[in-house]
N, C-alpha and C positions, 0 to 999 in steps of 0.2 A: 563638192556641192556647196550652193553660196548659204550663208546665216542671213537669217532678213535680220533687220531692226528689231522686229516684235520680240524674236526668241534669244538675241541679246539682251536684253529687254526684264525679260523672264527669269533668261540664265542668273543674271544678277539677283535678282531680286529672291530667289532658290537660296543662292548664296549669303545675302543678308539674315533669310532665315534658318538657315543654317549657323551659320556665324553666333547669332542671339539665342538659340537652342544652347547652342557650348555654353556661352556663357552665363546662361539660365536654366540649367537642368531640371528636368523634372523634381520636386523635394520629395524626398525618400520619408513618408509616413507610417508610423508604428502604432501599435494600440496602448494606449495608456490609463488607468483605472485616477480617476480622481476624485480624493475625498474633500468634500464640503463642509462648512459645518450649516445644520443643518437650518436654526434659525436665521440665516444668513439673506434667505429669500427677501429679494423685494416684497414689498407687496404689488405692484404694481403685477407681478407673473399670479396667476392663477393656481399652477401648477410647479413644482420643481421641477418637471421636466421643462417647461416653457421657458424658466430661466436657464437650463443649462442649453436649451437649444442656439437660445439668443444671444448667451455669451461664445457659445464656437464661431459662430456668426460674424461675431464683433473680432474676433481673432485671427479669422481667418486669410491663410496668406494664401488661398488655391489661385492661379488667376485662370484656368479654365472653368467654369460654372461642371460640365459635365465629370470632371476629378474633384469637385468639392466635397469631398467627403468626411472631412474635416466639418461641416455643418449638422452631421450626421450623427445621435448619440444610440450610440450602437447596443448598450445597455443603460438602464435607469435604476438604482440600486436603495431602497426604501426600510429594510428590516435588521438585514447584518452589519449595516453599512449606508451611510449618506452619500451618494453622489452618482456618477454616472461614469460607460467608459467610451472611449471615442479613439479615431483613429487621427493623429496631430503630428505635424513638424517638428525638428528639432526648435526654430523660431517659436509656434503657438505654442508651445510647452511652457518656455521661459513668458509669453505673455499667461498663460493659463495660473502659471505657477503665481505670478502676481495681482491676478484679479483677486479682488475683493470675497472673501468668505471660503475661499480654497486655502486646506490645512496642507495636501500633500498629494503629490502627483507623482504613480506606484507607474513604471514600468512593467508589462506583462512579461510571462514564463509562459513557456512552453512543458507541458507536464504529459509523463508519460505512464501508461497502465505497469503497475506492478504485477504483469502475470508471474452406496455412502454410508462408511462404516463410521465414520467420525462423530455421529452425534451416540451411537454406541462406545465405542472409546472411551467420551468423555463422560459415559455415565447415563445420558438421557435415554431412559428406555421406558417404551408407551406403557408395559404393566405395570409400573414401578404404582403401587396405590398414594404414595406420599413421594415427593420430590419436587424439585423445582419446573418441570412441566405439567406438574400438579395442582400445584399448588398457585404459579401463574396461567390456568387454562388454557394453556400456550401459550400465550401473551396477544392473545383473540383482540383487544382493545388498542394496543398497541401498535403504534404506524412507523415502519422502517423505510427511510429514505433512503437510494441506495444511488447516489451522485456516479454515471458509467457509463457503459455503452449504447444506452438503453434497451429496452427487454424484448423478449420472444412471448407474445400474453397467452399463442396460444395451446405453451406446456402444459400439460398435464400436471406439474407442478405447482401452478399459478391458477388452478382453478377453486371454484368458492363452496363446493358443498358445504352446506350443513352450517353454515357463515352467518351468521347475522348482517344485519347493518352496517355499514362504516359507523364509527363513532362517533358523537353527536358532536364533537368539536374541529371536524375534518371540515376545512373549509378549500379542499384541493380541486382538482380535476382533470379529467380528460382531455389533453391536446390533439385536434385530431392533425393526421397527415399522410404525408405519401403511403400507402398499405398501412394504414392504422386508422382504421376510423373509432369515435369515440365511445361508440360502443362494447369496445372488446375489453376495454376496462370492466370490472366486476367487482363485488364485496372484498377478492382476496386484492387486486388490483385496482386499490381505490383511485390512484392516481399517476399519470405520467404526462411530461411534459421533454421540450426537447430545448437545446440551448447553441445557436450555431453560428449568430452575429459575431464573435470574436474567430472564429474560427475561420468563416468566410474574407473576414477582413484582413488577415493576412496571408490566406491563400486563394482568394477569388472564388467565383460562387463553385460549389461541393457539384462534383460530378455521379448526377443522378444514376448514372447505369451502377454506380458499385455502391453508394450508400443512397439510406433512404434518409428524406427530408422529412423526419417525424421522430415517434419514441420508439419507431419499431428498432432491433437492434441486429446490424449487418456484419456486427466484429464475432459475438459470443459471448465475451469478457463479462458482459452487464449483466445477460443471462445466467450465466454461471455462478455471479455474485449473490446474483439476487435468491436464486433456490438455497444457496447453501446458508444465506442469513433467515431466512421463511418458506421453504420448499414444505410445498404437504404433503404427505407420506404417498409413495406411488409405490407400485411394485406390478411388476416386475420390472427392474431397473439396470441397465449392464451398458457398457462401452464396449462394441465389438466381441461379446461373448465375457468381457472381463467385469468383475468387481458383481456378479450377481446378487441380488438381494431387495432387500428395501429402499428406496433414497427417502429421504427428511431433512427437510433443513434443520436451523438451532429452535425456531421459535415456528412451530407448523401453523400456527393459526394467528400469526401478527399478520397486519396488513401489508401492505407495499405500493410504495407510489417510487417510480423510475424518474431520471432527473438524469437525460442524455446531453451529454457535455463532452466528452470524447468521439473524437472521430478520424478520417484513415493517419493526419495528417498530427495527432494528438488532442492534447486536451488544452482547452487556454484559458487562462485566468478569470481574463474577464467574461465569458462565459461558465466556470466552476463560482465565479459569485455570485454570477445569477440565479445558480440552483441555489445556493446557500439559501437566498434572498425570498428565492420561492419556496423551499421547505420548510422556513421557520415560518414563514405567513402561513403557508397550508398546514400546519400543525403536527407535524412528522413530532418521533419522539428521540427518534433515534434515526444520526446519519453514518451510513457506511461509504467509505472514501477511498478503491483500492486504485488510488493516484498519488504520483511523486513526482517531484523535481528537485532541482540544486538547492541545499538546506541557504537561507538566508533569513537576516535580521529579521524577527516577527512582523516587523514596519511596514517591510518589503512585502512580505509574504502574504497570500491573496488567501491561501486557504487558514492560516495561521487566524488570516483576522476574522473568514467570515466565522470559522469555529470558535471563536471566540465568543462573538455574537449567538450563536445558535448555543452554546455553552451558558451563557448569561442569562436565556430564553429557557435555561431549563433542559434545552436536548443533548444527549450524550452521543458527541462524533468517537469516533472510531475511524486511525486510519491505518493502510501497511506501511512498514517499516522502509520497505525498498528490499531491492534484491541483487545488491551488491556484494552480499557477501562474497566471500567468508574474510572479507578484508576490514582494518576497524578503518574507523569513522566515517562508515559507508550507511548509517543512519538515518531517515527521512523523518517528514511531518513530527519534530520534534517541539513544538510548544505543550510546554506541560496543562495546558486545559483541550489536549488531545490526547486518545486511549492508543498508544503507539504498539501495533502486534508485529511482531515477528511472526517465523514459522517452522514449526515441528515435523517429525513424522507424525503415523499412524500402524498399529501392528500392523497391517496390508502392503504386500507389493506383488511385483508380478515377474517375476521372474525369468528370464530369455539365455541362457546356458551357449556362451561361446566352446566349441568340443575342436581342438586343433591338431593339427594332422601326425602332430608326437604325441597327442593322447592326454594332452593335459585338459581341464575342463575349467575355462574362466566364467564367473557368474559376470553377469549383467540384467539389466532390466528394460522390459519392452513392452506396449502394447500395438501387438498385430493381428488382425485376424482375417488376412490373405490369407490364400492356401500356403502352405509353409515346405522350406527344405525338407529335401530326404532326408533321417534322421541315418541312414545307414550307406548315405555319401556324402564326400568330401569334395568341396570345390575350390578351382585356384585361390589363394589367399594374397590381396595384394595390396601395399602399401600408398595413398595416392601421392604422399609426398615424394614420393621414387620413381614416378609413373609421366608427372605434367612434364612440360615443356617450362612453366614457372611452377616451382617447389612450393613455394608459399602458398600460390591461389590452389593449386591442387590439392595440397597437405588437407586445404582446408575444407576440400570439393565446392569450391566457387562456383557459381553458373558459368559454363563455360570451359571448365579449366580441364576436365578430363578426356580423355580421348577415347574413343569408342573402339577402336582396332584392341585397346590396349584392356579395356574394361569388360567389355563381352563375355558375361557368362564366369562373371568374379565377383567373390568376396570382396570389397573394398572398406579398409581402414582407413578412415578419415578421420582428421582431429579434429573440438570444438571450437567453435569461436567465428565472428562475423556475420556471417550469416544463419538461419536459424537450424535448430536440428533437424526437422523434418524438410524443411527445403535442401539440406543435403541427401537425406536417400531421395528425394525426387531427381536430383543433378546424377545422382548413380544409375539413378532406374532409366533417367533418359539417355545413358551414356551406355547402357545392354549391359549391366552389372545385374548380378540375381540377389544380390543381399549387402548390406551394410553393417559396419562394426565403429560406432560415435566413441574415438577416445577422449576423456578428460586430459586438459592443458593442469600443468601444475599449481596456477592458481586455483582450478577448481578443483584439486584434491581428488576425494572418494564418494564425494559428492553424488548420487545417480538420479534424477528425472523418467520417469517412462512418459514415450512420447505417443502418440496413436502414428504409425510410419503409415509410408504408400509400398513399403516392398518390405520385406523380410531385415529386422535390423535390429538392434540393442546395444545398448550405451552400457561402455565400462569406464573403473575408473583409471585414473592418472597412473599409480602403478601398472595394474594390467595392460594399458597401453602400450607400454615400456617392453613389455614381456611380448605382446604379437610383435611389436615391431621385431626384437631381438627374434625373437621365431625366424621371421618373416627371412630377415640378414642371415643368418644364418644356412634355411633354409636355400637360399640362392648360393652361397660357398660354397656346398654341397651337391650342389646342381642337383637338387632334391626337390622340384615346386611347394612352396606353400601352401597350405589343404584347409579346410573347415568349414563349418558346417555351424547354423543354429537352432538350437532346440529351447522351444519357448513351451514353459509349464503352467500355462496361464494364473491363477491368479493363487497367492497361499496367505493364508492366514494367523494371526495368534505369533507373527514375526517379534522376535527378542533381541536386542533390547528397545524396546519403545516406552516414550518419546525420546526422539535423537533432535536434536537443534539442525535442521537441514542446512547442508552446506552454501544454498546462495539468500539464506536469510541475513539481510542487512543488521550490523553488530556495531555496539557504542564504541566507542565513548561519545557522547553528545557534543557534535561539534560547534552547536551554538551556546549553549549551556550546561558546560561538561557536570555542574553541578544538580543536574535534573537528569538521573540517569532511564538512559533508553535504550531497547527500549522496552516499553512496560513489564511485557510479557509476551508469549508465544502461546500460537494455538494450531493445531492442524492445519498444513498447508501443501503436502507432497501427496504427488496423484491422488489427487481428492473428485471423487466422482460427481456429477452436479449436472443441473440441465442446461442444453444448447438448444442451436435456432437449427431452423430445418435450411436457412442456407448457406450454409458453413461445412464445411466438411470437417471431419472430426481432427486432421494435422492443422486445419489453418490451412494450407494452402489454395489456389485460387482454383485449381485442376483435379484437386481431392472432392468428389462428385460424390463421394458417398455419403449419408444422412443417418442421424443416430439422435434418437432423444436424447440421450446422456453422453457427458464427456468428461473424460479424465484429466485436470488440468493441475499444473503445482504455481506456487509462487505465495509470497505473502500477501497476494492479494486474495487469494484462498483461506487464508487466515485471518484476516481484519472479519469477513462477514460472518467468521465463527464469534466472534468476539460482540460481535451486532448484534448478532441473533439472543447470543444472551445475555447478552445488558437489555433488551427487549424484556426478556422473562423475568430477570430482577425487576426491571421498575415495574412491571405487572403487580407481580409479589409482593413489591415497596414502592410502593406511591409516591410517597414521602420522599425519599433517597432523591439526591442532587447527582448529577452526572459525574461530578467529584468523591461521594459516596459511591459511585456501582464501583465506580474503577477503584477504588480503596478496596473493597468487598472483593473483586477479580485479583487485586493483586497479592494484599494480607493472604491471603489462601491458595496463593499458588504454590505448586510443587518444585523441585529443584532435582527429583532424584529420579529414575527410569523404572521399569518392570521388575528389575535386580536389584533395586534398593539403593541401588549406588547413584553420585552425580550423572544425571544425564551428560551423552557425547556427545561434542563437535562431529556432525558428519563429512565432514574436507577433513579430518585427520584421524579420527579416532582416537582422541583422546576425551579426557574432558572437558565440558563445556564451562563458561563464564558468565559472571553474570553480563558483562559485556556481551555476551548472544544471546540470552536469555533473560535480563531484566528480574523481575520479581520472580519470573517463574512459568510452568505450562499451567496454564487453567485449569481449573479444579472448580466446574457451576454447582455441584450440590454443596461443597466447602461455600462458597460464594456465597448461597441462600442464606447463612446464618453466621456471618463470619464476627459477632460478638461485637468487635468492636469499628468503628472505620475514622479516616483521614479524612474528616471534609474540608473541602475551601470556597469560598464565596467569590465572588467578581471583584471585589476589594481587594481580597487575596494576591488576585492576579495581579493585581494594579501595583499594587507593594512591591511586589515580583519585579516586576517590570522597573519599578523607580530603584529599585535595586542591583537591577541592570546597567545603572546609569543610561535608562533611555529619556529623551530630551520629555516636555511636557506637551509639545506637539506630536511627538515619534507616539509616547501613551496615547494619543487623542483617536490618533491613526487607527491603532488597532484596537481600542475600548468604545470608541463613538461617546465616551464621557465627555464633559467639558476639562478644560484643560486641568489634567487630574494634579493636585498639591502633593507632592512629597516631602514627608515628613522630614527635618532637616536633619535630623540622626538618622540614617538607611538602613535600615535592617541586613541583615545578612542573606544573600540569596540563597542560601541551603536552608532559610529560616519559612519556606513556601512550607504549608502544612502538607508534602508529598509524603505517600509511602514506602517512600524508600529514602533513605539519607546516603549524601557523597558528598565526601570534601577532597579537592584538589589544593593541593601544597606546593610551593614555589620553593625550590630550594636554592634562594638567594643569600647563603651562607650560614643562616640558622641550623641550628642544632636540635634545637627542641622545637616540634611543631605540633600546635594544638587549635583545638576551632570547639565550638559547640552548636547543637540541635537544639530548636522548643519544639514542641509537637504537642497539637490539640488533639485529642479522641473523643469520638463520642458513643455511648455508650446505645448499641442498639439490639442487644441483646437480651438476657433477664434482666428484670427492673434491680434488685437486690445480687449485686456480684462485685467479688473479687478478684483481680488479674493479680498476680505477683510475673515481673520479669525475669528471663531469662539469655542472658550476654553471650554469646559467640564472638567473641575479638577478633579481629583477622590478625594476621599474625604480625607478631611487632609492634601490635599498637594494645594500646590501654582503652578501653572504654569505659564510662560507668554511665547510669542511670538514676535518677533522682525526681519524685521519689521510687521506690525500686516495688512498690506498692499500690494500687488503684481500687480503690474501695465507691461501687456506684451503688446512688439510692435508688434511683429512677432511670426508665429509657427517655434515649434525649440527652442525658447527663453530659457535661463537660467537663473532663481534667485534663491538665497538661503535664507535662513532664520534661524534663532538660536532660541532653544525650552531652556528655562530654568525649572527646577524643583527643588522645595525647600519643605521638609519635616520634623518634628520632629519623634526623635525616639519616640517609644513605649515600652510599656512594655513587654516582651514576655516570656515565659519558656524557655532554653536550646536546643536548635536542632528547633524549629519552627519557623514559616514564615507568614507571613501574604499580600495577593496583593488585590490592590485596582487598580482601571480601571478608566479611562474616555478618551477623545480623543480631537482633534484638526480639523479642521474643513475648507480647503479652498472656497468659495462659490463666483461667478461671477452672481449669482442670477437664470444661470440656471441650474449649476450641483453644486455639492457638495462633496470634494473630501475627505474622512474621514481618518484620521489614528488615531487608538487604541495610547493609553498614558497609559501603566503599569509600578507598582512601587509596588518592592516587597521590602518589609525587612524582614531583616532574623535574628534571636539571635545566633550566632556562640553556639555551645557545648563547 
């Protein structure tokens, strides 16, 4: 066939465009958060927005008009923060970065969710005639931001009997959108809003059929946050038959306003700044944050800075630690003007009884409330990493990985890890397995989870696992089939020893500032009962059809919005108190010892725990109400902090929004931050004698006329003293300081290791007892 002219022609010309494609690629645009300062405005712009419009404008390297999206300010940031965020080239960054009145151009993070007997536990119970729910009327006045997935409004949890008004300084509101119109907001649900510009910007626009384009909340995660920081008391309250009773959040009658920022794809900075942005404008008092990501310089950090802001503004953030344990320096959100919670048990679990075919009986724990095995038959027991075609993906029952000929009407022992727990008994159940057996890998220890399953199943731990498999082996040398059977006793109560430090609660040492130890404290966080959306099914999975008002959920993000809820109730109580005061108050008063009196345990070993897992301690809110004396620190404070860090006077700008803050030219010591807890880390660069000291300010917000005398705890090996060793207050308000000495010799160590030793200090007026942790690490440099 002949080629005319024309389609030679053509051909070419394909070619040339092609050719100039190579060597003009599309440019690969990221989202970037940029701080301004803020007088910086021409006047000539009316608005800051219209300036930063005009400068992407002037920057802009798109050269197709319909991919300019770079002229695009994708957020505009006014309260925690100056400036705006936008999607930019590697090129417009470096021109951005040199425009006029730009201090610093942050790179976004991608952040991910840290996934009710507990307000009994800790004490709060409705009859009590005096106590901290008493006494702050539940903290009725009170507005808890709760930065998430956004909410389900219309739980039975989240409605407003008997409610007053929002309060008169609420300047928030109703967003409305897809299934959320703006009315379903109420007195308890003063406010919600949704945040998705960053999130669309790096994955294109959000696909409607599985989340919604509003505050409504399509994960759970928000839902579940949000009742257990301000749930009002419902009952009858249960998960699939388990956890019967009453649910209540910490603070029953605080408001709440939702502040949707996560979604399927995660959570992105620069939409987490924009709630910041909008919470501290609408007047929240208190933010609850059960989000994390990679720990980095404050500078960097998106949430670091807006809680800094919201912190300066007066509101007390609260965020989880992360759930990395039980490994250290697997610690999150560690700026010390954030209330950092780990998480604990609770006496409650639920119990699921592995019974195997030689009669032994391994415990585990499960929430299912399918019809359940025969309790008086044994069915084949089999191993999956003995069973795939790949050992690996099978071990771990992969989508995929098991085979049905082989599965059918068996027990399967599958190991943790990869993919999630309850998406493995789905790979079984779809694989004609009648039950599931979740063993712990040996970094998770003894660790247990109860999951809501879709079939018959219960999680053991890392030992036990050990023990089916050997069964398992065995049983096949014997040409005896593997047997068993499980029996679930649903839910038991008044469990000893509680509080345990759950084994995947993120544990210090502070890996940005090992001298600000994290983290703070711990608060209930394992199968914690709390309310869900009606479209979710109770595993999280996509095929799990079934609907349950309430859901069993563990993680320190179960814990942060304990921590919320009553810092709500304290600053009810205490007005006055700085967000730096609640969490002095939460911490001085926190516990270190369990049921038995003894040091609470690590649950991945059973042993004891540290304060590397447990911080100042498990909360103790009616100790909190009155805790004598507290740790405040001002925003100056921080700033010190910070110039102590050796952070440049720009890096300070970044995260303070001050003008370029002066550092005093003698630096203070960074253990010298007015924190409730003191740790000094020691270089053992050939020294012998190693020594540092503490000041600490108190303020006296107890009886007006008291005396503390201290009380030393040395960790071992080391010297402390305290001076003066005496605190005599006229008045509430009062300020003394006091200087902590510490004197230690080196030790011997190998190359790259560390060694921390604990003990504490001790203010006492005979009726309260205000504690701070005293750690001392030393380290053998490499």
């Amino acid at each position: 066939m002949a080629i005319s002219p024309l389609s030679t022609f053509s051909f070419l010309i394909s070619l040339l465009f092609m050719a100039s494609s190579a060597l003009n690629p599309p440019e690969y645009r990221k989202t970037f958060i940029v701080r301004v300062q803020r007088d910086a405005k021409p006047s000539v712009y009316p608005r800051h927005n219209h300036w930063y419009e005009s400068t992407l404008r002037s920057i802009s390297t798109a050269s197709d008009s319909a991919d300019a999206t770079s002229g695009r300010v994708l957020h505009s940031y006014d309260n925690v923060f100056h400036g705006f965020a936008a999607e930019l080239s590697a090129i417009e960054v470096e021109k951005v970065r040199s425009s006029p009145g730009v201090i610093a151009v942050l790179p976004e993070q991608v952040r991910h969710l840290h996934t009710t007997r507990s307000p009994e536990f800790l004490g709060l119970k409705t009859g009590n005639s005096a106590g901290l729910l008493k006494e702050s009327d539940f903290g009725s006045d009170l507005v808890i931001g709760v930065i998430d997935t956004g909410i389900w409004p219309e739980r039975e949890s989240f409605n407003d009997r008997d409610l007053g008004p929002p309060p008169a300084k609420w300047r928030g509101k109703c967003v409305a959108g897809e299934k959320f119109p703006a009315n379903l907001c109420n007195r308890k649900l003063i406010g919600a809003r949704y945040f998705c510009s960053g999130y669309e910007a790096s994955n294109g626009k959000m696909n409607e059929t599985t989340e919604f384009r509003s505050p409504r909340d399509s994960d759970g995660h928000g839902t579940h946050t949000a009742s257990i920081a301000a749930g009002r008391y419902v009952f009858p309250a249960s998960t699939l038959g388990y956890a019967r009773g009453v649910a209540s959040g910490m603070a029953p009658k605080a408001r709440l306003a939702a502040y949707k920022v996560c979604w399927n794809a995660g959570c992105y900075d620069s939409d987490i700044l924009a709630a910041f942005d909008a919470a501290v404008a609408d007047g929240v008092d208190v933010i609850s944050l059960s989000v994390g990501g990679v720990v980095v310089p404050y500078y960097l950090d998106a949430i670091a800075i807006g809680a800094f802001s919201a912190s300066d503004a007066g509101v007390f953030v609260s965020a989880s630690a992360g759930n990395g344990g039980p490994g250290g320096l697997t610690v999150t959100n560690v700026a010390p003007w954030v209330t950092t919670v780990g998480a604990g048990t609770i006496d409650r679990d639920f119990p699921a009884v592995v019974k195997l075919g030689n009669g032994r009986k391994i415990s585990g724990v499960s929430i299912y409330g399918g019809p359940a095995l025969a309790h008086d038959k044994l069915y084949p027991l089999i191993y999956a990493g003995s069973e795939g075609s790949d050992g690996y993906s099978s071990s771990l029952c992969l989508d995929g990985s098991l085979d049905p000929n082989v599965v059918k009407g068996k027990i399967v022992l599958c190991d943790r890890g990869i993919n999630s727990r309850a998406v493995k008994g789905e790979v079984v159940k779809k694989a004609g397995g009648v039950g599931m057996i979740l063993a712990n890998g040996v970094f998770d220890g003894e660790g247990l989870v109860a999951d809501c399953h879709v079939l018959p199943a219960t999680a053991v731990g890392a030992v036990a696992g050990d023990v089916i498999r050997k069964y398992i082996q065995s049983a096949e040398k014997s040409k005896s089939p593997a047997k068993a059977t499980i029996i679930f006793r649903g839910t038991r109560l008044n469990v000893a020893p509680a509080p345990v430090v759950a084994a995947f609660s993120a544990r210090g040492p502070n890996p940005e500032t090992p001298e600000i130890l994290k983290p703070d404290l711990i608060a209930p966080g394992l199968n914690i009962l709390a309310a869900w959306p009606d479209n979710v099914g109770p595993s999280g999975i996509a095929s799990d059809k079934r609907s349950t008002e309430f859901n069993i959920l563990s993680g320190t993000s179960m814990a942060c919005p304990h921590v919320s809820g009553l810092a709500a109730l304290l600053k009810a109580a205490h007005p006055e108190w700085s967000p730096a005061a609640i969490r002095s108050a939460l911490m001085t008063t926190a516990y270190s010892h369990d049921s038995r009196g003894e040091t609470m345990l690590d649950e991945s070993t059973g042993n004891a725990s540290t304060v590397m897992d447990y911080g100042a301690g498990h909360v103790h809110p009616q100790k909190a109400m009155d805790p004598g004396l507290v740790y405040d620190i001002s925003s100056y404070g921080y700033v010190d902090f910070l110039c102590s860090s050796n952070y440049t006077a720009k890096n300070i700008q970044v995260v303070t929004r001050k003008p370029a803050a002066v550092c005093r030219r003698r630096r203070a010591h960074i253990g010298n931050l007015n924190y409730p807890t003191l740790a000094a880390v020691f270089q053992q660069y050939g020294k012998h004698r190693l020594s540092t000291h503490f000041i600490r300010t108190v303020t006296n917000v107890g009886d007006p006329d008291s005396v503390y005398t201290v009380k030393i705890r040395a960790p071992a090996g080391v010297v402390v003293t305290v001076a003066p060793e005496r605190l005599a207050f006229r008045r509430m308000g009062q300020k003394l300081n006091f200087l902590v000495r510490v004197r230690t010799e080196a030790m011997k160590l190998s190359p790259g290791s560390s060694v921390v030793r604990s003990g504490s200090i001790s203010w006492s007026d005979g009726k309260r007892d205000v504690r701070s942790a005293v750690v001392v690490t030393l380290q053998q440099p490499l």
